[in-house]
C-alpha positions in Angstrom: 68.2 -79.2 19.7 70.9 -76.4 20.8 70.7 -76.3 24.7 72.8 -73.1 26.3 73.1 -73.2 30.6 74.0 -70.2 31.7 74.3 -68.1 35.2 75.3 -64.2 36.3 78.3 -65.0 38.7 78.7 -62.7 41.4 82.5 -61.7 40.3 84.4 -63.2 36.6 86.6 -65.1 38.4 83.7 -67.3 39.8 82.9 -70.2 38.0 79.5 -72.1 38.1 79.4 -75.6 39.5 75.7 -76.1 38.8 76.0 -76.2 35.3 79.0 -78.0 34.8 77.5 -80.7 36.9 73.9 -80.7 34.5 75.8 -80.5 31.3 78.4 -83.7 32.9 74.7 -85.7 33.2 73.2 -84.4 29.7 75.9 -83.8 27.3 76.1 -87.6 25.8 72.6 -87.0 24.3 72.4 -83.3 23.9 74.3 -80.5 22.2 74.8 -78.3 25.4 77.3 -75.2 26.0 77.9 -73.2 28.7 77.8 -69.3 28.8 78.4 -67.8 31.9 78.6 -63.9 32.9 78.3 -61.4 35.5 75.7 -59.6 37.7 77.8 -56.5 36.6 77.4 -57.4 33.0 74.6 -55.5 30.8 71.5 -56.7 30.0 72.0 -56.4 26.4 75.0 -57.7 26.1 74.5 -60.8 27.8 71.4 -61.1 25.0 73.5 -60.7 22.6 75.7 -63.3 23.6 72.9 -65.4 24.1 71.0 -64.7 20.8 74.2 -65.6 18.7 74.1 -68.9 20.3 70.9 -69.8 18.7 69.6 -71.9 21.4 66.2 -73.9 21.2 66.6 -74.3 25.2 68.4 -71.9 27.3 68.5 -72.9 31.1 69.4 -70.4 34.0 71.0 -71.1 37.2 69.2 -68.8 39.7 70.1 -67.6 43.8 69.7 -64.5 45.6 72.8 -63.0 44.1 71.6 -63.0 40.4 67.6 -63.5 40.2 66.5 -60.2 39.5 69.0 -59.5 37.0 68.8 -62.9 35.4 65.0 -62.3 35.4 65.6 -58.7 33.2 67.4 -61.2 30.9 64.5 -63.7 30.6 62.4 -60.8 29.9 64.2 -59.6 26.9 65.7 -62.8 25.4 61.7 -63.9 25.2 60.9 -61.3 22.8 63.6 -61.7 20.6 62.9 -65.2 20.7 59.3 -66.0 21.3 59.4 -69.7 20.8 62.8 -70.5 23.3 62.0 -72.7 26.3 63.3 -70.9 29.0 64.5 -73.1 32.1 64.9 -71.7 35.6 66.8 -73.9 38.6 69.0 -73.2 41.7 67.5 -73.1 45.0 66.1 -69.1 44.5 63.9 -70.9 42.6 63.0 -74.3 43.9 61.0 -72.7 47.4 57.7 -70.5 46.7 58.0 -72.2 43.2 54.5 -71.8 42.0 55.1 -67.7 43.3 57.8 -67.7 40.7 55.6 -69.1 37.6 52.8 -66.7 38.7 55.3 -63.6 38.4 57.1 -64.9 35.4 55.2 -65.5 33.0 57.9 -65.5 30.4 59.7 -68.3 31.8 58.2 -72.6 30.7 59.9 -74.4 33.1 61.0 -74.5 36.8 63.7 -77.8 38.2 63.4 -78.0 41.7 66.2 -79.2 43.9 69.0 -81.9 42.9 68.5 -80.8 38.8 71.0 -83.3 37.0 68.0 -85.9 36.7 65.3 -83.8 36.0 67.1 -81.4 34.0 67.9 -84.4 31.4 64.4 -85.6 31.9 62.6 -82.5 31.2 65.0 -81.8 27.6 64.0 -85.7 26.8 60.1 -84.0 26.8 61.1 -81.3 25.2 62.5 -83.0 22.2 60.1 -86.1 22.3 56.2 -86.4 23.5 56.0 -83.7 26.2 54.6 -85.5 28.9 55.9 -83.2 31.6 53.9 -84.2 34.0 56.3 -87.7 34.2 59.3 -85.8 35.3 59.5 -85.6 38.7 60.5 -82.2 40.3 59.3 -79.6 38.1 57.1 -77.2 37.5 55.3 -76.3 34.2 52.3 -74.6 32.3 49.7 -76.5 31.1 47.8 -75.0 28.4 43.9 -75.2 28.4 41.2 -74.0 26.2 41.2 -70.5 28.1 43.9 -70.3 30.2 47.1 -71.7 31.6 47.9 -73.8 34.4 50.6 -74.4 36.8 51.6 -77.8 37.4 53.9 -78.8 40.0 55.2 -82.7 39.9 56.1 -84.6 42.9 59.8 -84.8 44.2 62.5 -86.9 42.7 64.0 -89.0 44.8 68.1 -87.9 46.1 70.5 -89.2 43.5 73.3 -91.7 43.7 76.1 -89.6 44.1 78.5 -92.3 42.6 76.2 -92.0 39.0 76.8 -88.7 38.5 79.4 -88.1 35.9 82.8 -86.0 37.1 81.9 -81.8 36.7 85.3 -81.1 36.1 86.7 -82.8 32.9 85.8 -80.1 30.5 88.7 -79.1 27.8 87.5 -76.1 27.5 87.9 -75.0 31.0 91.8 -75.8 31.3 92.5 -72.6 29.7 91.0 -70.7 32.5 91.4 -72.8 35.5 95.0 -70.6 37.1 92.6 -67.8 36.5 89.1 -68.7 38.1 88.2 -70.3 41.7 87.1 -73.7 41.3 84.2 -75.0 43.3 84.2 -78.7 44.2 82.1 -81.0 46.4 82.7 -84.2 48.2 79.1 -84.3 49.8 76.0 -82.9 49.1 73.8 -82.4 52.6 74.5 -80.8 56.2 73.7 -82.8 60.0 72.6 -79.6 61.5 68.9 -77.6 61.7 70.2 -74.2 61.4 66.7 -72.1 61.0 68.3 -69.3 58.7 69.9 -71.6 56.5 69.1 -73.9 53.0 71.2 -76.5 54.2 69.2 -77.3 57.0 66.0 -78.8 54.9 67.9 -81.6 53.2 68.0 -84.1 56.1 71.4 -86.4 56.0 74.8 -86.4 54.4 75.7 -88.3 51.4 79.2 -88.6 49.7 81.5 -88.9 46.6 83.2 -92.1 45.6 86.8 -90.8 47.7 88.9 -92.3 44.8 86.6 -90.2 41.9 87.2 -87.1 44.2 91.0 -87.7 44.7 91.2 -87.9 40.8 89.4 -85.1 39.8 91.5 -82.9 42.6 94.5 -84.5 40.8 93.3 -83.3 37.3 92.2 -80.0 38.5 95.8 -79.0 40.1 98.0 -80.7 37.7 96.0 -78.6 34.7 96.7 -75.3 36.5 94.0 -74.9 39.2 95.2 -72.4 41.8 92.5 -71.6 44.1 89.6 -74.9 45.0 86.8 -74.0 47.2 84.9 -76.8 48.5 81.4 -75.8 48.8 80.5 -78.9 51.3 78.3 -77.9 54.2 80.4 -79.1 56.4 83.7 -80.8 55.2 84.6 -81.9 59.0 81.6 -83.6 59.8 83.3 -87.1 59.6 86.8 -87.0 61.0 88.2 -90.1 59.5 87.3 -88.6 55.6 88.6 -84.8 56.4 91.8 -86.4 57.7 92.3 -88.4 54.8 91.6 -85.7 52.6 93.5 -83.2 54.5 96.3 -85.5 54.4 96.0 -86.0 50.7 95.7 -82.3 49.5 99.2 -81.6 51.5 101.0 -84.6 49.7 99.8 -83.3 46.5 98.8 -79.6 46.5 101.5 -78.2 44.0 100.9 -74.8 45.5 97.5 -74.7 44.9 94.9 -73.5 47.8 91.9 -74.8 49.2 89.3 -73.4 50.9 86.7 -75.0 53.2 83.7 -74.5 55.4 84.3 -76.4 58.6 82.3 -76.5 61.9 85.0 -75.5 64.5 83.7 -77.2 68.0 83.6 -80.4 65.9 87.1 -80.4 64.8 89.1 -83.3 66.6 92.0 -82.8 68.4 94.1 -85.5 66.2 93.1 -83.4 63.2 94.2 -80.0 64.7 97.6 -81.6 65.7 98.2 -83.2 62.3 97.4 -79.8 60.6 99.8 -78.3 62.9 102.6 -80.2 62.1 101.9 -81.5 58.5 100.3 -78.1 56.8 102.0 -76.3 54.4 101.8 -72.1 55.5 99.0 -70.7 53.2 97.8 -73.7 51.2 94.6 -74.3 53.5 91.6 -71.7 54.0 89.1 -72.5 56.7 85.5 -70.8 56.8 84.0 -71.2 60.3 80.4 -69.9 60.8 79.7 -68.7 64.0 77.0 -66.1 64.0 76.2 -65.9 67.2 77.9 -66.5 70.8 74.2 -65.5 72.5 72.9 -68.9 73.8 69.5 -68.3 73.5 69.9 -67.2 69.7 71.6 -70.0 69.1 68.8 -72.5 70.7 66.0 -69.8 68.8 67.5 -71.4 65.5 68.3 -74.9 66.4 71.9 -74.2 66.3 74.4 -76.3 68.5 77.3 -74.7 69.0 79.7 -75.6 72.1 82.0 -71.9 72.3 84.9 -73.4 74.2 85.8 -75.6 71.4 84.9 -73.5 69.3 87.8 -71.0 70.8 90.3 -74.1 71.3 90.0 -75.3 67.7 90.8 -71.5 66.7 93.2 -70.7 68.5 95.4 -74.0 68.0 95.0 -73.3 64.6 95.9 -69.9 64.7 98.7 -70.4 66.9 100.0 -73.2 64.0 100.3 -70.4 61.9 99.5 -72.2 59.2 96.2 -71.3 57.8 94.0 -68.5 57.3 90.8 -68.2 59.2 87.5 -66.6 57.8 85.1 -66.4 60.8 81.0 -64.9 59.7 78.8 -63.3 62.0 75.2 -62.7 61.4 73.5 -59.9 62.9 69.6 -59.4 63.2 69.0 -63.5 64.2 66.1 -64.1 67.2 66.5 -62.5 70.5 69.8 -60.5 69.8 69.3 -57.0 70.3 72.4 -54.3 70.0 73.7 -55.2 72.9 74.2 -58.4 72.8 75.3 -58.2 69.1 77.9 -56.0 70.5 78.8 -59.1 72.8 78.9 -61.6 70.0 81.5 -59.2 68.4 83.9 -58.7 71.0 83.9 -62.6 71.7 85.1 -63.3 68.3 87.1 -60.4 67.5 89.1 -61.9 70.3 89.9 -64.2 68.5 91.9 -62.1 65.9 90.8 -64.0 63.4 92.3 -62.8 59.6 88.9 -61.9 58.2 85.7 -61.5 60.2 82.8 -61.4 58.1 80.0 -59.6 59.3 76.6 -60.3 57.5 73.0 -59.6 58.0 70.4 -62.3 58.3 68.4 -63.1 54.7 64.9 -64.2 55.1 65.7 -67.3 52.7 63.1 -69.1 50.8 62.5 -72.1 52.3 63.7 -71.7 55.8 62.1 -72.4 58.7 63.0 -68.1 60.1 60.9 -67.0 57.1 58.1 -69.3 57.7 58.0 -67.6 61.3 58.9 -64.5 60.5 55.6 -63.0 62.3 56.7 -65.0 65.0 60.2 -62.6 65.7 58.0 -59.2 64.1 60.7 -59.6 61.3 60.5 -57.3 58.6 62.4 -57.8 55.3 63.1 -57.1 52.0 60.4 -58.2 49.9 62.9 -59.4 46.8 66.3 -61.0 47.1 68.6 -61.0 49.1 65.3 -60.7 51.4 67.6 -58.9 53.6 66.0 -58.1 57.5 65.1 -54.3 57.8 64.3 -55.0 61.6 62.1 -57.2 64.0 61.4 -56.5 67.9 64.5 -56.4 69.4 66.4 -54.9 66.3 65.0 -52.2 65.2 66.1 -50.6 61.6 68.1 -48.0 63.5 70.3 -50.7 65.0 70.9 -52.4 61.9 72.0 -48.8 60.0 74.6 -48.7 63.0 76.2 -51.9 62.6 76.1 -51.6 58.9 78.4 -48.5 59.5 80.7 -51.1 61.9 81.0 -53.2 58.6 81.8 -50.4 56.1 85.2 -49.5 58.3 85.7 -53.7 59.6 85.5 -54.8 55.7 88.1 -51.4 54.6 90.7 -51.7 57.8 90.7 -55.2 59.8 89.9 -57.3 56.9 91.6 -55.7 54.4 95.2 -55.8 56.9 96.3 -52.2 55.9 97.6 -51.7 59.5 97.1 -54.2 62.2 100.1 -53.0 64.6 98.0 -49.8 65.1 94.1 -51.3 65.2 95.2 -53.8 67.8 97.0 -50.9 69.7 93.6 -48.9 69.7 91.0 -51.6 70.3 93.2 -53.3 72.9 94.2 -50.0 75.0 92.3 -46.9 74.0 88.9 -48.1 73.2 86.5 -50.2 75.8 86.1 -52.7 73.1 86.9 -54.1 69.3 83.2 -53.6 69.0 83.0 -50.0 70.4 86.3 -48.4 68.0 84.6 -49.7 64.5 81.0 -48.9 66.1 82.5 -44.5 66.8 85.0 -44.7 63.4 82.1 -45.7 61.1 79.9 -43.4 62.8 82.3 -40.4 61.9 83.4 -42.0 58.7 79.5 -41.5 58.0 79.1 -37.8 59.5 81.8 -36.9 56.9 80.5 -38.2 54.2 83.1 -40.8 52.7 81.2 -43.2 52.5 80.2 -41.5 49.4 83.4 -41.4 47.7 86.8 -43.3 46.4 89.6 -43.9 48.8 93.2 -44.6 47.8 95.6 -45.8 51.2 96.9 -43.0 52.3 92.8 -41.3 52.3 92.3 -44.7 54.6 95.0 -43.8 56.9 94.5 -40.1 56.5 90.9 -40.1 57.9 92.0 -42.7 60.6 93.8 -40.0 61.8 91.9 -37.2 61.3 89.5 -39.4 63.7 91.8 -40.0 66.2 92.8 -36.1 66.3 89.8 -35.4 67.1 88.9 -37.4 69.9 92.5 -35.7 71.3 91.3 -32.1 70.0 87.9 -33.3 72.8 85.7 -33.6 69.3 82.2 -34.1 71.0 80.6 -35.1 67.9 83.0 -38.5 68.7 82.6 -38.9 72.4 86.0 -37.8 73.2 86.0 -37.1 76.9 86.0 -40.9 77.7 89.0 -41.5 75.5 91.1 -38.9 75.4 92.8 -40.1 78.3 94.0 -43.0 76.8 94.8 -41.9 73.6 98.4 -41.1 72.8 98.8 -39.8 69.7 102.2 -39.7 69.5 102.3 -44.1 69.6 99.7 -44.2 67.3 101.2 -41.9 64.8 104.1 -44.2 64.6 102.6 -47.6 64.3 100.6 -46.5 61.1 103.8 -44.5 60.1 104.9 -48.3 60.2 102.3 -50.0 58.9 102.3 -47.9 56.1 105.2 -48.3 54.9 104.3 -52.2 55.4 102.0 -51.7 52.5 104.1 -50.7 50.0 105.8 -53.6 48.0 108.1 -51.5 46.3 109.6 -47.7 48.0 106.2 -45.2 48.5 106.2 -42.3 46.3 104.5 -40.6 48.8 103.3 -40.2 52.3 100.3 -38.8 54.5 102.4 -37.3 57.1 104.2 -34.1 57.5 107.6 -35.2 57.1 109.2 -33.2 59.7 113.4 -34.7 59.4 115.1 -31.9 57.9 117.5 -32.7 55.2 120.5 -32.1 56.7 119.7 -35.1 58.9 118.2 -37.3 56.4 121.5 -36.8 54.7 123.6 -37.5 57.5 121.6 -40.9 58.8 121.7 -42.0 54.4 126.0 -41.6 55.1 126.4 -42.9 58.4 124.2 -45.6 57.3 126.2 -46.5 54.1 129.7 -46.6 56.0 128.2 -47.9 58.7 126.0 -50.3 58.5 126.5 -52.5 61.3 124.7 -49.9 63.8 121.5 -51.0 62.5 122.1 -55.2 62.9 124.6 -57.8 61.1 121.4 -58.7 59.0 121.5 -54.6 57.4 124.7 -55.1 57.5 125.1 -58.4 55.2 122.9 -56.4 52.5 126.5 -54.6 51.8 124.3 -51.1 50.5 126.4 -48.5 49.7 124.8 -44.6 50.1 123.5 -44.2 46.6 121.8 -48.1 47.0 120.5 -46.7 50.2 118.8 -43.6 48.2 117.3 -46.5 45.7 116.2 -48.9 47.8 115.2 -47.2 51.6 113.0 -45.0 53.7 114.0 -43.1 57.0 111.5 -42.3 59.5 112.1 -41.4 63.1 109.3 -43.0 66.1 109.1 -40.8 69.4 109.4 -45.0 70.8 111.2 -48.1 71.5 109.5 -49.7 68.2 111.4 -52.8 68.1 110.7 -53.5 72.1 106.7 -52.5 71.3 106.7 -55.5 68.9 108.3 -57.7 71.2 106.7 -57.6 74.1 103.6 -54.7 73.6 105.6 -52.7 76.5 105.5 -48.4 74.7 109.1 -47.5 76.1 109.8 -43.8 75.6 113.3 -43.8 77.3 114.4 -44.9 73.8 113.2 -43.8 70.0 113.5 -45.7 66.6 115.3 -44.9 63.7 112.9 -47.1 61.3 114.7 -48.0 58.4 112.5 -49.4 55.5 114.3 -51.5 52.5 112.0 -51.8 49.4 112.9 -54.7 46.5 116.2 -55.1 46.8 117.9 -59.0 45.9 114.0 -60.8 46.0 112.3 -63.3 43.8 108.5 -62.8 42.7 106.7 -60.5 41.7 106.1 -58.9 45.2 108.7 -58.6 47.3 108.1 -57.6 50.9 109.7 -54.8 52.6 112.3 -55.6 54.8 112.2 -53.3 57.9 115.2 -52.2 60.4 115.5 -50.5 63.3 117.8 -48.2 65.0 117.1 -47.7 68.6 118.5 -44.2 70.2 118.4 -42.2 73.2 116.0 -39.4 72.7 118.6 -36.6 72.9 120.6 -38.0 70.2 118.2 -38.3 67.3 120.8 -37.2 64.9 123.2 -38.8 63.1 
């Protein structure tokens, strides 16, 4: 009996952890491969694929990311191949269960829950007697005389974690392991009651063998893994075992990077310090939900969540400079209305962290929000992602404004195109973080881009074009209460420098009026090459001649004390900059960084 588990990741460079874990359990007794593709992938050729397998059994691993193109598949591969048991497991698929066997009627089988037991189970049945109704968490047809009938078995009991074979010894995924993230668990289960979430209806935490984890984390990284994600619910929860694994990923990371989910106000002091001192820069990732500062949200979903912790733990590790910090927000939970969304904002973007995700709630099968749904007046997408189109305090309208505060969060904060300049604006021009992404995605919108492509220079290009017209008294953007604040001149030249931060190697082009004649360019590229040691002893030291200087840098000239900005935030006009950008010049990798320099000069003598 051929057996093919398959999935539609959400990107190619996902891999599925599901299936490796059911083929781990079932591959001593069955002949089982693993085809994986994307959500972007066609229809027919993901048949295809699937047809020249030949499978008698073909098993997909379903969430809210994939269903409804998996289900197009289903559809198709059954009428090429009438007699194939089609499977159907992941937790889309293992709430409303009988709902899914009534719609699709093309699929035999549904696992519910923990599958590596039942999965084996139900392909014993399918090759031997077929007494279905023995395997414990499943669903099934049972034909009658006239009709067919869904039948739903009782629960299997949670597995021994310590049975379960290791997920991650396949040969065949070396190849591909420097290329791909790798997802890895140590636990399966979360302590909290989070309404909104899956997590919250498996009550307890169990755990890995330590010494089986620590060998498969060795195995992963020494056969090229570059990127582990561990997909634990809470990897902090018990101090003691995140130390020790903290402790072992530095000693034996090899440059690899991990990423966790950790619950921030949890996160011992002794842990924080030890990270501090003994984390590499760059090798750790940590995802910290917060989703809402609005206590009574928070007690609306049976979330505990203690904010001045919370900050500490954040800002000690931010201040260790050591790891990268993805903080999610949820907008359109219980009793949060625009306003007070708009709080929750601001109180995290305070926190500067490097990526701030901001999501919107998903009426999830199975949780306890979508059983009270009526309760809040929520309304929601009827298929996945069963996102929330409103509910009494949030009306549509609302959510169609913050969406617009994404769009421009996800293209400029996340993305770090120029963090010198958004900090400037959302710290002194604008009332709040909130409030500048809230008015630049609401004109990003009235123009119309968020219908078409951008390239850099288009995202700095309509940044400015905003900003001029808030100066220019633009009422369509509420200028009047700005205006006063804005100077244009300072912002022009931190994204003149953040620009030219983005550039590993010298820009070809720029999306400014370039207004240094070339008389004086010349001049500075001279003076510069014979006299280097006006800039610093470090310009100095790089011993460029003229025609290197031509090669390797960029001259641009800011109406301000650039290099005193940076220091201490103080805009000091009774100086300007000569900013003097070097591109690849004498640096390993692929990417080097450009170096900036900086000339500081008295406003009447801006030429050389």
């Amino acid at each position: 009996m051929k057996v093919v588990l398959s999935t539609l990741n959400a990107k190619f460079i996902h891999t599925s952890l599901a299936l490796r874990c059911l083929k781990a359990y079932s591959e001593h007794q069955f002949d089982i491969d693993i085809a994986e593709y994307t959500i972007k992938d066609p229809a027919m050729n993901i048949v295809s694929d699937l047809f020249s397998r030949n499978p008698d059994v073909v098993g997909f691993s379903c969430y809210i990311w994939n269903i409804e193109e998996t289900i197009t598949v289903v559809n198709m591969l059954r009428k090429i191949k009438p007699d194939i048991r089609i499977i159907l497991g992941g937790p889309e698929v293992s709430y409303d269960t009988e709902q899914w066997m009534e719609r699709l009627q093309d699929v035999d089988f549904i696992v519910m829950g923990e599958g590596e037991e039942t999965f084996h189970h139900l392909l014993t049945e399918i090759e031997g007697d077929g007494k279905f109704h023995m395997v414990f968490g499943l669903a099934y047809r049972k034909k009658r005389e006239d009709r067919s009938e869904i039948v739903i078995t009782p629960g299997r009991p949670k597995l021994n974690l310590n049975e379960l074979p290791s997920p991650h010894r396949f040969k065949e995924d070396i190849p591909h392991l420097a290329s791909r993230v790798v997802y890895f668990e140590t636990s399966r289960g979360c302590p909290f009651s989070c309404q909104f979430c899956l997590s919250s209806i498996e009550v307890g935490v169990r755990y890995f063998d330590m010494d089986r984890t620590k060998s498969d984390i060795l195995y992963l990284i020494e056969n090229g893994a570059k990127l582990i994600k561990f997909v634990d619910r809470t990897f902090n929860i018990k101090r003691d075992y995140a130390l020790e694994m903290f402790k072992f990923l530095i000693e034996n990371h090899q440059g690899c990077v991990f990423q966790f989910e950790i619950t921030a106000d949890i996160m011992r002091p002794e842990v924080l310090d030890y990270l501090a001192e003994h984390a590499p820069p760059g090798i750790f990732r940590f995802e910290i939900g917060v989703q809402s500062t609005n206590d009574p949200t928070n007690l609306a979903v049976q979330r505990r969540q203690n904010w001045s912790k919370l900050v500490r733990t954040v800002t000690k590790v931010k201040d260790s400079g050591k790891i990268d910090q993805h903080l999610d927000l949820i907008a359109g939970l219980p009793l949060e209305n625009y306003d007070t969304f708009r709080g929750t904002f601001n109180d995290v973007f305070e926190l500067r962290p490097e990526e701030l995700q901001l999501g919107f709630l998903k009426m999830l099968r199975g949780t306890g929000l979508r059983l009270d749904a009526e309760k809040w007046g929520y309304i929601y997408m009827d298929r996945a992602p069963y996102e929330m189109l409103g509910n009494d305090l949030m009306p549509f309208g609302d959510i169609v404004r913050i969406k617009r505060v994404e769009d421009v969060l996800e293209k400029y904060w996340n993305a770090h195109r120029m963090d010198h300049t958004l900090l400037y604006l959302v710290d002194r021009v604008f009332p709040s973080p909130f409030d500048f992404f809230q008015l630049f995605g609401d004109y990003w919108e009235q123009r119309g881009w968020q219908k078409i492509g951008h390239q850099l220079e288009d995202l700095f290009s309509r940044l400015w074009s905003f900003l001029t017209a808030i100066g220019k008294g633009d009422a369509a953007v509420l200028a009047d209460e700005y205006k006063d604040k804005l100077d244009l001149d300072a912002v022009l030249g931190l994204m003149k420098y953040d620009y030219f931060l983005n550039h590993n190697y010298k820009p070809r082009k720029i999306w400014w009026d370039f207004t240094m004649d070339k008389r004086e360019w010349t001049g500075w590229m001279k003076k510069l090459g014979e006299s280097p040691e006006i800039v610093s002893t470090s310009f100095a030291a790089l011993g460029l001649q003229e025609r290197e200087l031509h090669k390797h840098a960029v001259l641009e000239q800011i109406p301000f004390d650039l290099a005193a900005f940076l220091e201490t935030g103080e805009l000091r006009r009774d100086r300007h900059t000569l900013l003097v950008m070097i591109y690849a010049l004498g640096q390993e990798g692929s990417k080097p960084k450009p170096r900036p320099f900086m000339v500081a000069l008295e406003p009447a003598a801006v030429q050389p």
